[in-house]
C-alpha positions as CSV (number, residue, x, y, z in Angstrom):
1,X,0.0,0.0,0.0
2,X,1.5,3.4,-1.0
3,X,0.5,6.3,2.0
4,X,0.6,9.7,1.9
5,X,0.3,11.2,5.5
6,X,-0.3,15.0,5.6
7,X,1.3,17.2,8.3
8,X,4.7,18.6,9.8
9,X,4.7,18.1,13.5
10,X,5.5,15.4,16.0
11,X,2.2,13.8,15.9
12,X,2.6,13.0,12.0
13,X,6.3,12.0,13.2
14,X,5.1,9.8,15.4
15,X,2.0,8.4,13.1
16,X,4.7,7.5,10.1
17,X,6.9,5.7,12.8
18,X,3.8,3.5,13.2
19,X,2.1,3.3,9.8
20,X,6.0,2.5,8.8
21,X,5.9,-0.4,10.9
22,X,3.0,-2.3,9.2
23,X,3.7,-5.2,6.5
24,X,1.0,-3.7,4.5
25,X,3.2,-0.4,4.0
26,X,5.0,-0.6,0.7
27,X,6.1,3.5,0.8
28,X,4.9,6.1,2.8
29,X,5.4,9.8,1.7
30,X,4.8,13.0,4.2
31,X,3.8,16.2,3.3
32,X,5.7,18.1,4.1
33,X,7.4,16.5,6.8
34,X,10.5,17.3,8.8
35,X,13.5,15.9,9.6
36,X,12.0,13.2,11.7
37,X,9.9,11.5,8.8
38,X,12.5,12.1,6.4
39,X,14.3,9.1,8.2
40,X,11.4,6.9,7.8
41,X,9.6,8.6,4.4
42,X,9.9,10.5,1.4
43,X,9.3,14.3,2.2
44,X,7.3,16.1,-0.4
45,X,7.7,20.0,0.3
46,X,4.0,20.4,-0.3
47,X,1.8,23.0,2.3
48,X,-1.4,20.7,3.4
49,X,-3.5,23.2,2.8
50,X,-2.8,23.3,-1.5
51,X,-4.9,20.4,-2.3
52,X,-4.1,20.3,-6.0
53,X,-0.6,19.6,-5.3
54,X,-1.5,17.0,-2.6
55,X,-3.7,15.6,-5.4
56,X,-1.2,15.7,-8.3
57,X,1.3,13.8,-5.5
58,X,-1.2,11.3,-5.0
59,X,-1.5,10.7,-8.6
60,X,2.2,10.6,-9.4
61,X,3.1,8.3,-6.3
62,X,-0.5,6.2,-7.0
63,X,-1.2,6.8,-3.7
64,X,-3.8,4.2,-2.2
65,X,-4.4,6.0,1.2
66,X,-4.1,9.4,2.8
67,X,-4.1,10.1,6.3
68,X,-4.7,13.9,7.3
69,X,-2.7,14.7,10.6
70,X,-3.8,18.6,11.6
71,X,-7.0,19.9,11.9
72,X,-6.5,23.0,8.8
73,X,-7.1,20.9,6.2
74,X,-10.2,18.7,7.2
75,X,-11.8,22.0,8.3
76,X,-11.2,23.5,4.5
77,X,-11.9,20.8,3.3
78,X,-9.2,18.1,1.8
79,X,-12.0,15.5,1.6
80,X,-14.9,17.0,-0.2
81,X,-11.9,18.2,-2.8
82,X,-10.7,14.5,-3.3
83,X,-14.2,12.9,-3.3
84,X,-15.0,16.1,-6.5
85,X,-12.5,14.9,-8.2
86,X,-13.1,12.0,-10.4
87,X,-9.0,11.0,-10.8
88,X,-9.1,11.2,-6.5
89,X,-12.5,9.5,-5.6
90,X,-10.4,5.8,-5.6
91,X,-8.2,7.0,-3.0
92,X,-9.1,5.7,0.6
93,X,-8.7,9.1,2.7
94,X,-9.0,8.8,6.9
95,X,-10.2,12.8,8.1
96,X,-14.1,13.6,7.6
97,X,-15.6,15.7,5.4
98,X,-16.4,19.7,6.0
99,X,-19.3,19.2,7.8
100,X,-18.2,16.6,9.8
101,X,-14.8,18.8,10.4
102,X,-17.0,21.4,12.1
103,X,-17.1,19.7,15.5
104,X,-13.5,21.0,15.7
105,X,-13.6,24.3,13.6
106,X,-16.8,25.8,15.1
107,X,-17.2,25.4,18.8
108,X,-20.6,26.7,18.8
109,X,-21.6,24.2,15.8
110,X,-20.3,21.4,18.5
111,X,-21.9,22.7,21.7
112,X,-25.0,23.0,19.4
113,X,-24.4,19.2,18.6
114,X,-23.4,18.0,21.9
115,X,-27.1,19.4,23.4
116,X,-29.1,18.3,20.6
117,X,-27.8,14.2,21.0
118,X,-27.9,14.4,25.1
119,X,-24.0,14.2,25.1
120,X,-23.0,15.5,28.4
121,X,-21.0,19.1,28.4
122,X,-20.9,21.9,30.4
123,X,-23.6,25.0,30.0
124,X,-22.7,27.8,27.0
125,X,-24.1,30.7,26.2
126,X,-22.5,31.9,22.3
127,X,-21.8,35.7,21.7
128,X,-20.9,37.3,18.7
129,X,-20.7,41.1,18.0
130,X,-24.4,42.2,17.5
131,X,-25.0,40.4,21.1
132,X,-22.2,41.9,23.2
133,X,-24.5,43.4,25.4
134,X,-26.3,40.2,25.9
135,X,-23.1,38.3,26.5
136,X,-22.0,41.2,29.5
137,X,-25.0,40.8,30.9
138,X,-24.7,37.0,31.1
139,X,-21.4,37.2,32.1
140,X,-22.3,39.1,35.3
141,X,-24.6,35.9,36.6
142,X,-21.6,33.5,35.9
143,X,-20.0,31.5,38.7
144,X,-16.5,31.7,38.9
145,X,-14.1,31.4,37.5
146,X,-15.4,31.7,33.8
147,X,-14.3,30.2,30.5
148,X,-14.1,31.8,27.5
149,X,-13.7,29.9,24.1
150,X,-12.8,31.5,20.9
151,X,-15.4,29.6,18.1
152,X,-12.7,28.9,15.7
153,X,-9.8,27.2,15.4
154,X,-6.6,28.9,17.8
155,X,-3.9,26.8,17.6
156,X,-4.9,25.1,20.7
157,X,-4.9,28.8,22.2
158,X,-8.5,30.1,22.0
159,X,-9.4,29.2,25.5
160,X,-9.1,31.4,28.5
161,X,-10.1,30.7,31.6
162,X,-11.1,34.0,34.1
163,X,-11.0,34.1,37.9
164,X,-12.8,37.1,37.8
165,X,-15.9,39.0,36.2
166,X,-14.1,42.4,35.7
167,X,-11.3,40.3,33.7
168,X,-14.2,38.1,32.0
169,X,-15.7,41.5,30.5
170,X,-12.1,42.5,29.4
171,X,-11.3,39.5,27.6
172,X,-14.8,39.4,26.0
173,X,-14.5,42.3,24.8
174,X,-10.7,41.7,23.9
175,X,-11.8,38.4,21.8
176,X,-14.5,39.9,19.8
177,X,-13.8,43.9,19.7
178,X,-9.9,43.8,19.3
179,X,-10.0,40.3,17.4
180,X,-7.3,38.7,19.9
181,X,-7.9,35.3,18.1
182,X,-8.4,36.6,15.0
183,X,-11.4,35.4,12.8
184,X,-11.6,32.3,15.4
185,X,-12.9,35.0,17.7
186,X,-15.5,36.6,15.9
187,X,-17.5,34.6,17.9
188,X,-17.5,33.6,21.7
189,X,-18.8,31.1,23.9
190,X,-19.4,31.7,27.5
191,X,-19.1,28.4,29.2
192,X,-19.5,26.7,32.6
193,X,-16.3,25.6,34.7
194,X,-16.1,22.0,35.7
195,X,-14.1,20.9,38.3
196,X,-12.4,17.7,37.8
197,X,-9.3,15.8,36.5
198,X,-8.8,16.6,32.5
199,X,-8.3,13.4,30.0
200,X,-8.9,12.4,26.3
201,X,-10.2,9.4,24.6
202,X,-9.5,9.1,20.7
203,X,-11.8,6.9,18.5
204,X,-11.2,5.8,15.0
205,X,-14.5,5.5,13.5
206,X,-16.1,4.7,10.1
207,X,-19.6,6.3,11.1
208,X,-20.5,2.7,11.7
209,X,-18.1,0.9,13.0
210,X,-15.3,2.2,15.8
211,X,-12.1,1.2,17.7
212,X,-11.4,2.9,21.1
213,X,-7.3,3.9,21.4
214,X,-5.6,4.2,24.5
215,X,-6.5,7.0,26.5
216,X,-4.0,9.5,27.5
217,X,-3.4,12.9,29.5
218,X,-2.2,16.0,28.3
219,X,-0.7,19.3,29.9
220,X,-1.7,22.7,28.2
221,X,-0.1,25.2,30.7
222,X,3.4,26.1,29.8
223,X,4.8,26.0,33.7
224,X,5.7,23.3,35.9
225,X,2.1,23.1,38.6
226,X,-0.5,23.9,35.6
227,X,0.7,27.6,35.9
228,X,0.8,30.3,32.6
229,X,-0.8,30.7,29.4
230,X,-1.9,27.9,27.1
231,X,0.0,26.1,24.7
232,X,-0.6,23.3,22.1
233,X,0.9,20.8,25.0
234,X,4.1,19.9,26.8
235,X,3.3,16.6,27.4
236,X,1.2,13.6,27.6
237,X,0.5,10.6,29.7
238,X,-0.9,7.1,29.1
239,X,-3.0,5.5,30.2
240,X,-4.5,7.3,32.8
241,X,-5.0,5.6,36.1
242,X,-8.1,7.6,36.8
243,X,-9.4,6.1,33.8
244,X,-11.1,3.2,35.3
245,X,-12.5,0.0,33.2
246,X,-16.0,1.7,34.6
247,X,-15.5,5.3,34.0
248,X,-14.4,4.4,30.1
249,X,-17.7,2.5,30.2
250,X,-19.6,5.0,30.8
251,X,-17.5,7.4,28.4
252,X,-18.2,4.7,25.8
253,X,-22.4,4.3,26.4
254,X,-22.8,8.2,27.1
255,X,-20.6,9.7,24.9
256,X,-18.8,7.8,22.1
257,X,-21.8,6.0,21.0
258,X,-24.7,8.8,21.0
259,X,-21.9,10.9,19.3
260,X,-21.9,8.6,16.3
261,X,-25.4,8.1,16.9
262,X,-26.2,11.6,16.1
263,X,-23.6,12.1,13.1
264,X,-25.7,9.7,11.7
265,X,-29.1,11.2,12.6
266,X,-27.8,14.3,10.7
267,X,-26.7,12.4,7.8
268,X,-22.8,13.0,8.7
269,X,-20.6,10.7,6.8
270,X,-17.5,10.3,9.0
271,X,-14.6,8.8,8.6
272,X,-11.7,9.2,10.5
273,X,-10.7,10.2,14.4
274,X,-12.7,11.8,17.3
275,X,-10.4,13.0,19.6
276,X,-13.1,13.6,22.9
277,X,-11.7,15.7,25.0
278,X,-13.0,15.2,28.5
279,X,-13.6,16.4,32.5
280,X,-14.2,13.5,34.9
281,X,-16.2,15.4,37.4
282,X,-16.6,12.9,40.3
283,X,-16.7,9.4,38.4
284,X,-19.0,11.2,35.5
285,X,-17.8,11.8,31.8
286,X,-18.5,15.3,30.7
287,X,-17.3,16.6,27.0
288,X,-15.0,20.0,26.7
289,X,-14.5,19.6,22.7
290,X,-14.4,17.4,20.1
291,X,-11.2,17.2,17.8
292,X,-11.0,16.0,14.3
293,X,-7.9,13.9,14.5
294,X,-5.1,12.8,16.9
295,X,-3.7,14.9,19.5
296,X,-0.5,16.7,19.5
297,X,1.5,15.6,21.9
298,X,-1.0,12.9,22.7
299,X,-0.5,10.6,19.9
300,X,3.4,10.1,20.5
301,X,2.4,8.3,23.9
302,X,-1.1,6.7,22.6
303,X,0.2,5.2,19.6
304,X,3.5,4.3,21.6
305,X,1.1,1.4,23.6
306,X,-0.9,0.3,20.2
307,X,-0.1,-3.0,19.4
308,X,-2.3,-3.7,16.6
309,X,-1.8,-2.7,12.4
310,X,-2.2,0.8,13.0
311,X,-2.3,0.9,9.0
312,X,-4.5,-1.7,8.8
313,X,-6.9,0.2,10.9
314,X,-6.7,3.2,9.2
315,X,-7.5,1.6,6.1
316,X,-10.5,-0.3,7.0
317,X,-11.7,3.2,8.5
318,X,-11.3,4.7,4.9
319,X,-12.7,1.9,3.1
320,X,-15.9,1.9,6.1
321,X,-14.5,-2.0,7.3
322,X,-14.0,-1.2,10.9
323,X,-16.9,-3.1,12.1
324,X,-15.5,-5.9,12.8
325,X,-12.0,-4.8,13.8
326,X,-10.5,-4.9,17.3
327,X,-7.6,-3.1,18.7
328,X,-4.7,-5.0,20.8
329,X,-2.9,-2.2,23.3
330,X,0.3,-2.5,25.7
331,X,-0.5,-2.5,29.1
332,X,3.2,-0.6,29.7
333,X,3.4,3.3,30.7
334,X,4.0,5.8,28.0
335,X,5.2,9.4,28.9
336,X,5.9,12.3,26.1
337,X,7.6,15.1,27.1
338,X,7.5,18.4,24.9
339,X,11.0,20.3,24.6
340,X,10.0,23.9,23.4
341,X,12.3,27.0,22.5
342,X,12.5,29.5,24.9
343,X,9.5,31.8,25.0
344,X,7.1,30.4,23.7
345,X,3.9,29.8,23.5
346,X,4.9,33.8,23.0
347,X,8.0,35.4,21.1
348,X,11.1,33.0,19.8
349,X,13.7,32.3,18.1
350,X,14.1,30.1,15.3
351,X,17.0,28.3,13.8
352,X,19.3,27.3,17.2
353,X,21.3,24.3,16.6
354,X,20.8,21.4,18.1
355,X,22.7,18.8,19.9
356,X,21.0,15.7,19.8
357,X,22.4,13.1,22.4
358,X,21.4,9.7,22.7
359,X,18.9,8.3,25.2
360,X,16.4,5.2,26.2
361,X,13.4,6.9,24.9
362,X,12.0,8.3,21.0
363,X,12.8,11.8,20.3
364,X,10.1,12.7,17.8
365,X,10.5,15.4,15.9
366,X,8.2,18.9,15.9
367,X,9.7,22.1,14.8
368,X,12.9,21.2,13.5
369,X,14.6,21.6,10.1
370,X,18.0,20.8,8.5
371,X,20.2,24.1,7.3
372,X,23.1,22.2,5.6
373,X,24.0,18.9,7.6
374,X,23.0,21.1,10.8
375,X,19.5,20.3,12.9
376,X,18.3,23.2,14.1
377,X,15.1,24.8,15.7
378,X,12.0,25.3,13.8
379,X,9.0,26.1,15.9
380,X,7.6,26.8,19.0
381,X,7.5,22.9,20.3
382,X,10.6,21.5,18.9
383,X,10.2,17.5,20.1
384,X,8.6,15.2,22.1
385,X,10.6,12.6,23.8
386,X,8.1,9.5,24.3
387,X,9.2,6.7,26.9
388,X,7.8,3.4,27.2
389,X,8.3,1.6,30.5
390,X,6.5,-0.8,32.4
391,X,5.7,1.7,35.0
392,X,4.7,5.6,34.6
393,X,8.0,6.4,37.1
394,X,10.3,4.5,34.8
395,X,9.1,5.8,31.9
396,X,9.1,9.7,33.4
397,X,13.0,8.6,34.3
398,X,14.0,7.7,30.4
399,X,11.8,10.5,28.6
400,X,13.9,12.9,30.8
401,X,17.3,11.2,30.8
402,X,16.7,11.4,26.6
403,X,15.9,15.2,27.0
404,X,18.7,16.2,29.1
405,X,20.7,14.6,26.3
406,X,19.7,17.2,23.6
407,X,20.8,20.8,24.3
408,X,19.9,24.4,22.3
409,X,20.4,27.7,23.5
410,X,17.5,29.0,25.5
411,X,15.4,24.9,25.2
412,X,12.9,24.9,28.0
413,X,10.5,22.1,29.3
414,X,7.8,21.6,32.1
415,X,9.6,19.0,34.6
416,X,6.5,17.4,36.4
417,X,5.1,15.8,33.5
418,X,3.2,12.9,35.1
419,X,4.1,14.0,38.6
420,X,1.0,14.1,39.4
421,X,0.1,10.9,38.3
422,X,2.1,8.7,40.5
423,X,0.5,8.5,43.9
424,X,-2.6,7.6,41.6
425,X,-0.8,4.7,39.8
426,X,0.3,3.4,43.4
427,X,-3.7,3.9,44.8
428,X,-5.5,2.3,41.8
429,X,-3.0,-1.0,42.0
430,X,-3.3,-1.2,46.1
């Protein structure tokens, strides 16, 4: 089978260091790639968002299946362009259509979803421009603290959570006067705070027919204790000890399947991932978002404990075969850690080199690229060093043994990844 896998960060890196794996894989090309892939693929410098170039690749390479990595392109589009196009309709692609792509790229279009099929979420109230005064007004009968989500897609940014009302109204107004998000934030939703522990589930889905991956947890604040600003991630955990055989149960009957219940109610073709993000709040399952495809860094660690064909998976998914599929997963600890430049999720600099030492654990790669034989930085997250161990404290060991190895002017990463984890791992196994 000849792949094409779409994307340039660590989680395609770590989805063609899978897919590569698979007997069924004859070549795999990534566009475009990074240094990472180039070691396991052939990099096509192609941006996924020019779909006649991704289609003119497929057709030179006879591409059989395409897997779509980020978000950007299923929101825009990528499928409806390949199933308009007579010479592109063979190809099996994983990633839904437009429509279905909105329970990523419109939050309001998901909350809107999540009420109408009875899948547990938090209260929203949506505000755009011609309702600010509304919105104000609503604000002022919120509980604190308040979350505010820009409707678009942010770069895993958009969210911001407010401990008071006076800083609510500021960053309201901020989101949809001043644009803070851009277009994402034209408009708003004014959502209810759960209190719990955060986790994701990812499903694989055909519309019909699903496989549940491993679980994992993820850590969006960029300082050590949950503290600062958002960012994409700095690292991800899995499984999740307070994932319980019972609590995934009930994610499964309450959320996975009236999800794909109602995408077919609403005539929804789907094909691809649902990436549920999630708030246990006292043993109960209650939806945050929906995601369109595999998390980033989440899918170093899930696919790290997957067992199974992951190709083989993804191609029944394309070709609506998954029915009858099952899914074999590690019971061993997997731990990602994100290594970021310096400043970020704000200002940085690009193109530091990089020593890269050796170590027990993966170093997938993220924002690099190559300037002559040199590595050197590329982006705001620049790997994500994945460990797999037979215990989450052995695996947190070898992720950071790996990253002290590497060394650039000005790296920076969080050093409790999983930290808080560990008491749990010892309580659910006594």
């Amino acid at each position: 089978m000849n792949v094409l896998l779409i994307g340039s960060g660590g989680r395609e890196h770590a989805l063609a260091w899978k897919i590569k794996q698979s007997k069924q894989c004859d070549h795999l090309w990534v566009a475009p790639g990074n240094p990472g892939t180039a070691t396991l693929a052939h990099n096509l410098p192609i941006a996924p968002a020019d779909f006649a170039a991704v289609g003119q690749a497929c057709r030179a390479n006879k591409i059989d299946l395409v897997v779509v990595g980020p978000e950007g392109p299923l929101v825009q589009g990528i499928r409806d362009y390949f199933e308009s196009d007579p010479t592109l309709q063979h190809i099996g692609l994983v990633g839904p259509g437009k429509v279905g792509a909105a329970l990523e790229g419109s939050k309001d279009f998901s909350k809107q979803f999540m009420q109408r099929h009875g899948v547990p979420t938090a209260k929203a109230f949506t505000v755009t421009l011609t309702n600010l005064a509304e919105g104000l007004h609503y604000l002022a009968t919120c509980a604190l603290p308040i979350v505010l989500k820009a409707d678009g897609l942010a770069a895993g940014k958009g969210v911001v959570i407010c401990t008071t009302h006076a800083a609510a109204q500021a960053e309201l107004r901020a989101m949809l006067e001043q644009k803070k998000f851009g277009e994402a934030s034209a408009k708003v939703l004014i959502e209810e705070f759960l209190r719990g522990i955060e986790l994701s589930v990812f499903v694989l889905t055909d519309g019909d027919g699903y496989v549940v991956l491993p679980e994992a947890k993820d850590y969006k604040r960029i300082g050590d204790g949950d503290t600062g600003p958002n960012t994409g991630g700095m690292g991800s955990v899995s499984p999740v000890p307070f994932a319980t055989p019972a609590f995934l149960q009930k994610v499964e009957e309450r959320v996975i399947k009236p999800t794909l219940a109602g995408l077919q109610k609403e005539g929804i073709p789907y094909r691809g991932f649902i990436f549920i993000g999630l708030m246990n709040v006292e043993g109960e399952p209650y939806v945050i978002e929906y995601n369109v495809r595999m998390g980033d860094p989440e899918t170093q660690s899930v696919v790290s404990r997957i067992e199974s064909d992951l190709l083989d998976l993804l191609s029944a998914c394309a070709r609506g075969q998954l029915k009858n599929k099952t899914i074999a997963i590690s019971p061993a600890h997997a731990l990602t850690v994100v290594m970021a430049s310096g400043g970020y999720p704000g200002d940085f600099t690009k193109g530091h080199v990089i020593d890269v030492g050796r170590g027990p654990a993966h170093v997938f790669h993220a924002g690099t690229r190559k300037a002559g034989d040199q590595l050197v930085t590329d982006g705001g997250r620049v790997f994500g060093i994945t460990a797999v161990a037979g215990s989450l404290a052995e695996a947190r060991a070898q992720a950071y043994t790996t990253a002290g190895a590497i060394a650039w002017p000005g790296k920076y990463l969080r050093a409790d990844i999983g930290m808080d984890l560990l008491h749990l791992v010892d309580d659910v196994r006594s």
